[in-house]
N, C-alpha and C positions, 0 to 999 in steps of 0.2 A: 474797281478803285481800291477797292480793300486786298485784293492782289498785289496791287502795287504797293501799296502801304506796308505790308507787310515786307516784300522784299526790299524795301528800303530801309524800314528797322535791322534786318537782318544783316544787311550791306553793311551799315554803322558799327551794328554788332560785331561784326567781322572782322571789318579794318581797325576798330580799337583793343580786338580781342591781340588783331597780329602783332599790334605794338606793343601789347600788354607782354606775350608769351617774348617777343625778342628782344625786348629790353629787360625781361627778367632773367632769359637763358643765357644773356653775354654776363651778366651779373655773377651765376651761378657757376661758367665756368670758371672765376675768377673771383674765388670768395674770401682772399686777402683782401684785393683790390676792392671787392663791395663792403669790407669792414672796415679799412679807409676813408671809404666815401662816406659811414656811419660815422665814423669819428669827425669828421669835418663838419659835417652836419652838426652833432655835439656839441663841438664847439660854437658854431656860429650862432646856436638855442641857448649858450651858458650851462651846459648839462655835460658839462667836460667828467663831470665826478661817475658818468656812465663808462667812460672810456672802455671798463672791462666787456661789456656786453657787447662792444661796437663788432666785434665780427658774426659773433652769434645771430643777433639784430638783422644786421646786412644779409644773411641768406637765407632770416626767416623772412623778409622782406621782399624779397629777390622771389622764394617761393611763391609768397601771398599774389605775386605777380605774374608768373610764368604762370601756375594753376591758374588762376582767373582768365589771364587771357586766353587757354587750353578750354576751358567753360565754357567764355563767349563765341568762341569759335564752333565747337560742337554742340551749344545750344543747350546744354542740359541746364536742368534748375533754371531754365532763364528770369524767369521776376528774383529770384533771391540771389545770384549772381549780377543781374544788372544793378541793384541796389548796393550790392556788394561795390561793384565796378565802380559806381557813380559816385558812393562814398569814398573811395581811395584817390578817384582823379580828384575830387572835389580839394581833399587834403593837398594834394602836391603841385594842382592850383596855387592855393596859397601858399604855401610854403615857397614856391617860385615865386609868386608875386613880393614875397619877404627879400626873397635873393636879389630881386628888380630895384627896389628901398630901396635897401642897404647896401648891397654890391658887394658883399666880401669877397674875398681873393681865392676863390673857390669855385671847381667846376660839379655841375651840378649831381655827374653820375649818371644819367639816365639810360645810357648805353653803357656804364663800365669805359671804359678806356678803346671800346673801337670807334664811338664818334661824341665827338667835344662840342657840344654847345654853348654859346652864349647865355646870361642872364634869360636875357630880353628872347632869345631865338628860343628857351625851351619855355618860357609863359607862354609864348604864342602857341606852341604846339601845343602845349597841356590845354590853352582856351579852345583848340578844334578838337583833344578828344572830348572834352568836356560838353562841347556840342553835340559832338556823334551819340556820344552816349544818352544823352538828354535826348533824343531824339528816339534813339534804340529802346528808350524807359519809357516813355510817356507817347500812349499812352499803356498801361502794364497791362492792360487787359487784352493787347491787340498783339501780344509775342508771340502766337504760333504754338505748335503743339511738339514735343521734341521723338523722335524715334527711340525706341526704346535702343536699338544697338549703337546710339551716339552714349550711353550712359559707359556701353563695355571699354566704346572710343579713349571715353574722357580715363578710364580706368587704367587702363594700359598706359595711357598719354604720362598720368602718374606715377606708376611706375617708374616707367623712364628714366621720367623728371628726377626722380629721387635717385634712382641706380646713376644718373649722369653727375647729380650732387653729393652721393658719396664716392664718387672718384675725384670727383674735382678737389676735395676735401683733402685726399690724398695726395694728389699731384700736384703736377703744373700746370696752368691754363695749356689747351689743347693747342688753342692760337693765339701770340701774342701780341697783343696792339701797342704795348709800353714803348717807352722814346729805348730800351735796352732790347730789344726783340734780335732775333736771329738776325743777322747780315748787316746791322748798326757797326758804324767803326767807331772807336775812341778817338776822342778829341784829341790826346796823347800824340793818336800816329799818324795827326793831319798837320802838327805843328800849326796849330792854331794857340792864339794869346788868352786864356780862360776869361781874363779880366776887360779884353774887349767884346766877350760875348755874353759875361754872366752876370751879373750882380748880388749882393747879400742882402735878403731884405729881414731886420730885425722889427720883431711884436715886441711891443710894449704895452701894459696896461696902468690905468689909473682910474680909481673911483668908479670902477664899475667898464668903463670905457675900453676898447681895447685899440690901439694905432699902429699904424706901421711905420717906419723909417729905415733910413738909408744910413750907410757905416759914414757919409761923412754929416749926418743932421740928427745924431741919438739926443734922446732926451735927457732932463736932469735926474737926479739919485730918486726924486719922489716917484717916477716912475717905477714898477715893478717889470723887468724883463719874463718874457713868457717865450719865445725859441725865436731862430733864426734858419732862414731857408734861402737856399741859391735857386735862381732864377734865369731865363733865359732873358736877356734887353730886349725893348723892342726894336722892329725891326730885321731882328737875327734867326736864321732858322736855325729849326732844331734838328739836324740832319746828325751830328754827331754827339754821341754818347758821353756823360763824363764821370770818373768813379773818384778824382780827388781824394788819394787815400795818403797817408802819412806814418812814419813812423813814431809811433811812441812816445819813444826816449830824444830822437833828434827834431823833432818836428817837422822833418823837411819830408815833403810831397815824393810819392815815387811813384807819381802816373806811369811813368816808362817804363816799368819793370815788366806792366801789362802789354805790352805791344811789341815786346820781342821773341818771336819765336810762338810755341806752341806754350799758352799760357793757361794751367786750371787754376781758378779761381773758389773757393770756400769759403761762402758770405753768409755770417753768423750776425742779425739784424735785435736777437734776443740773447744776449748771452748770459741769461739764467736757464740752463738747458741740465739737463740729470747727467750724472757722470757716464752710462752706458754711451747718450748721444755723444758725447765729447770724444769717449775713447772711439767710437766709429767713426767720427771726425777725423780723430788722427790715423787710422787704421786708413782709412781713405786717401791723405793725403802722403802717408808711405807709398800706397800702392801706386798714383798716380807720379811720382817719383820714381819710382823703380821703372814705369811704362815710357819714361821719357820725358814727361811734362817739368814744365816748372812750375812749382806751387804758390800760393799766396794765399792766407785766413783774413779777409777782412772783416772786421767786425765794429759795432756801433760804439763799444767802449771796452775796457782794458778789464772789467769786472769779471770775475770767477770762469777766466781764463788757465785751465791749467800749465802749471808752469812748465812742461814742454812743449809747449805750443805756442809760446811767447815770445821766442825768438822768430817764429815763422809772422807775427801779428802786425798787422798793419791797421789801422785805423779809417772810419768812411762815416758817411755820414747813414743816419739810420732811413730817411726816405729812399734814399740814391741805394741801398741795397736790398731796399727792399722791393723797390720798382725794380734791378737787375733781375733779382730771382726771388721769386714769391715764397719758395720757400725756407724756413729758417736753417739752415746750413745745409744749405743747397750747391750744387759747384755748376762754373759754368764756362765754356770751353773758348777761348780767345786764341786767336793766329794770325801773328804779325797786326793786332790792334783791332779785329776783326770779330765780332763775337759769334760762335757757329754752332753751337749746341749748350740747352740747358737741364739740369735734373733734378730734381728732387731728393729732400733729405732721404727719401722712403725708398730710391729708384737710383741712386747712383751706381756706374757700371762696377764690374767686379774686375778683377785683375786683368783677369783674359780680355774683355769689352775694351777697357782703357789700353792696352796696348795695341789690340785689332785699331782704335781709334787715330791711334797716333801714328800708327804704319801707313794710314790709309790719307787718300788726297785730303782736304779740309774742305774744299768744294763737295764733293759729293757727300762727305760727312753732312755738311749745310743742308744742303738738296734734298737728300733722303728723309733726314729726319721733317723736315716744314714741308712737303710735301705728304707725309702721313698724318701728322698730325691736323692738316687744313683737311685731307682726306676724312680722317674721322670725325671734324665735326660736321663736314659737308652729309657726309652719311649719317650721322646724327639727325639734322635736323629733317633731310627728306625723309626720315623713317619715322617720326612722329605727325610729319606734315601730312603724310600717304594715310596715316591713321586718320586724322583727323579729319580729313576733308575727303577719302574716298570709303571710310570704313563706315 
C-alpha cells in the first residue's frame, strides 16, 4: 500500500513538474514575449509604474518555473521544492481566479504565445495542478528518498536552462508561434478590407476605473485616454498578418510597398537606441539595397530618428512590431507579401548572406531556415528530457 502511495505522489509530482519545466521553457525561449505578458499583468494589478522591470520579471519567472518543474521531475530536495511548487501554483491559482472576476482583455501567458487559453480554461487547469501537487505534498513525510545522481541530473538540467536563456536573450525565439511567424502572408497581398476584419478598441480610464470603447462610443473630456489597440472582430480569422504602416509627413498607409517583390523590412519598436546601433541600422540597410532588396525602417515613432534615415521611415504601430520581430531593429525578409525569414539585431546577414539570399528561391530560404530552428529546439528539449528521466 505504501508502494503505491508513493508512486502515486511521484506520478502527481511528475506531471506538474512537466507542466512546470514547459510552460516555463516556451517562456524563456521568448523573453520579449514573457516581459509582455509581465507588463499586462502590471497593468491589470495597477502597478503599471513597474513597467521597467516587466522583462527582467518575465524570465526571472519563467526561470523560477522551468527550474522547479526540472526539481519535481528528478526528485531532488523534494519537501522543499514541493512547498516551493505548492506555493507558486497556489499564487497563479488566484491570480487566474482574478482573471475569471474581472475578465480583462488579456491572455493569460502560461505557454507564451504557442497555446492561448481562456480565463475560465487556465483556473481550471491551475485547480488540477493544484490538486496534483497537494496530493504530491501531503502527506511530506511519505516523498521517497532521492538518488543522489538525480542531484548531478537536476545540475546539468540547469545549466542548460541558463545556456538556453542566454541565447534566447540574444536572439530570436527558436520557434515562432506569433500571428507574424515565417510563411504568414500580409493582409496587404490578399486584398482583403482591414476595416472589415479589424477593429480599434480605445482604454480609457476614470477615478480609479479603467473601460474600453469603440471609435464610434469614446467617452467625454472627463475621461483620461490610456492607448489604443487594433483587434481582430469576432468571428474573423487571424490567418493573415497586418503591419499598417504610414508615412509621416503624408499620413497615407503603404501596406503595399510590402508585398511587392523581395521586401526587407527594419523594425525599430524603441527608437531610443545608441548611435553605433543606428549607424548599423543604416550600414544594414545599404547592404540589403545593394543585394537587391527593397528596404523599409518601420518604426513606433519619428523620435531620435537620424536624419538620414528619415526619408526611408515609415511609421507602425509599436505591439504590431513588436510581435513581427522580437528584436528591436531587427529585419525581416517578405516576398511578394509572404513573410520568410527573420533576424535579429545581433545576427543580421552580412553582405555576402543577403545576396546569397536574394539569388536563392524564397521557398527554400523558408524551408531551410523553420526547419533548423524547430530542429534545435526538438533537440533541445529531448537532451534535457534524456537527462532527467534516464540519468
Amino acid at each position: 500500500m505504501r508502494y503505491l502511495l508513493l508512486r502515486l505522489k511521484r506520478f502527481c509530482g511528475f506531471i506538474t513538474g512537466f507542466v512546470f519545466f514547459l510552460s516555463g521553457i516556451v517562456k524563456l525561449m521568448d523573453p520579449v514575449g514573457a516581459g509582455l505578458v509581465m507588463q499586462e499583468y502590471y497593468e491589470f494589478l495597477h502597478l503599471g509604474f513597474l513597467g521597467f522591470s516587466a522583462k527582467t520579471m518575465g524570465v526571472i519567472f519563467a526561470l523560477a518555473e522551468t527550474l522547479t518543474g526540472a526539481a519535481l521531475i528528478t526528485g531532488v530536495w523534494r519537501k522543499t521544492v514541493a512547498l516551493t511548487a505548492l506555493a507558486m501554483q497556489g499564487f497563479f491559482t488566484f491570480l487566474t481566479l482574478l482573471l475569471v472576476i474581472f475578465n480583462p482583455q488579456m491572455d493569460c501567458g502560461c505557454f507564451g504565445e504557442a497555446i492561448h487559453l481562456t480565463h475560465w480554461q487556465t483556473f481550471f487547469k491551475n485547480l488540477v495542478l493544484l490538486a496534483l501537487i497537494l496530493i504530491y505534498f501531503i502527506p511530506s513525510k511519505h516523498l521517497g528518498v532521492t538518488k543522489k545522481k538525480k542531484y548531478v541530473s537536476f545540475a546539468l538540467v540547469t545549466v542548460s536552462v541558463f545556456a538556453f536563456t542566454g541565447y534566447s536573450l540574444r536572439h530570436i525565439p527558436l520557434v515562432d508561434f506569433t500571428a507574424y511567424k515565417p510563411g504568414a502572408e500580409l493582409q496587404a497581398g490578399a486584398n482583403v478590407n482591414a476595416d472589415e476584419i479589424y477593429e480599434s478598441v480605445f482604454t480609457y480610464e476614470k477615478d480609479g476605473v479603467t473601460e474600453e470603447f469603440s471609435l464610434g462610443h469614446l467617452p467625454d473630456s472627463t475621461w483620461t485616454f490610456i492607448s489604443v489597440d487594433t483587434r481582430l472582430k469576432e468571428g474573423h480569422d487571424d490567418a493573415l498578418a497586418e503591419l499598417s504602416f504610414y508615412n509621416p509627413e503624408t499620413e497615407e498607409y503603404m501596406d503595399t510597398l510590402a508585398i511587392d517583390g523581395k521586401v526587407m523590412i527594419v523594425s525599430v519598436y524603441d527608437t531610443d537606441m545608441m548611435e553605433r546601433k543606428w549607424k548599423k541600422t543604416e550600414n544594414f540597410i545599404a547592404k540589403a539595397e545593394a543585394a537587391g532588396f527593397k528596404t523599409l525602417l518601420l518604426c513606433a515613432d519619428t523620435a531620435d530618428i537620424p536624419q538620414t534615415l528619415k526619408a526611408k521611415t515609415f511609421i507602425s504601430d509599436y505591439k504590431t512590431l513588436i510581435s513581427m520581430n522580437r528584436s528591436n531593429a531587427g529585419a525581416t525578409y517578405f516576398y511578394n507579401g509572404q513573410l520568410i525569414r527573420k533576424w535579429g539585431a545581433a545576427s543580421t546577414p552580412s553582405a555576402d548572406e543577403l545576396k546569397q539570399i536574394a539569388e536563392s528561391d524564397a521557398t527554400e530560404v523558408f524551408i531551410d531556415h523553420e526547419s533548423k530552428g524547430s530542429l534545435v529546439f526538438q533537440g533541445f528539449l529531448l537532451y534535457v528530457s534524456a537527462i532527467m528521466l534516464l540519468l
